[in-house]
C-alpha positions, -999 to 999 in steps of 0.1 A, spaced: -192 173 -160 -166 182 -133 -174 181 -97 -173 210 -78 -168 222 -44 -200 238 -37 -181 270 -46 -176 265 -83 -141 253 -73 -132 218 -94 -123 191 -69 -90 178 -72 -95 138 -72 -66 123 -53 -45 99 -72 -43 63 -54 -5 70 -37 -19 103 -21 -49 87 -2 -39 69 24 -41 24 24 -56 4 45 -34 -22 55 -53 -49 35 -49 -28 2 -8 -23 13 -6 -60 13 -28 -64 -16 -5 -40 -36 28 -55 -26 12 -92 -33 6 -79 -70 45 -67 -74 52 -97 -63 35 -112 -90 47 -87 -117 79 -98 -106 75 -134 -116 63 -118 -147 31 -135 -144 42 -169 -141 17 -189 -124 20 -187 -84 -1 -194 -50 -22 -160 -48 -23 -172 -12 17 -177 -9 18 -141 -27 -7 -125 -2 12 -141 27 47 -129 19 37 -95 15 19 -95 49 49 -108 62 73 -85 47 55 -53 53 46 -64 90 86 -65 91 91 -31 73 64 -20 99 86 -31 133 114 -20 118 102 12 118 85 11 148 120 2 164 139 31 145 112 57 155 112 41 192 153 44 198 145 82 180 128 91 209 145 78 235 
């Protein structure tokens, strides 16, 4: 059975890339593309997990930088 609003409107479930991440499940994403990229080779999960941290942590000042000279 659908769910509902509580005014018989159906609830529109959002879809995993409308909600917003956590940063643990952003760098748990990125660490599984990175294995999809190796094609499922065997790796380090921990190596995997690691790099992702890293590169999203640099994605993150990056754009804390660009938004920072923005508004100066």
């Amino acid at each position: 059975m659908a769910r509902t609003n509580g005014n018989g409107s159906p609830v529109k479930s959002k879809s995993p890339s409308a909600r917003k991440l956590s940063p643990q499940e952003k760098i748990a994403e990125r660490a599984y593309e990175i294995y999809l990229e190796r094609q499922g080779a065997p790796g380090n999960p921990l190596e995997d997990w690691v790099r992702a941290e890293r590169e999203l942590l640099e994605k993150s000042r990056k754009t804390t930088k660009k938004t920072a000279v923005a508004a100066a």
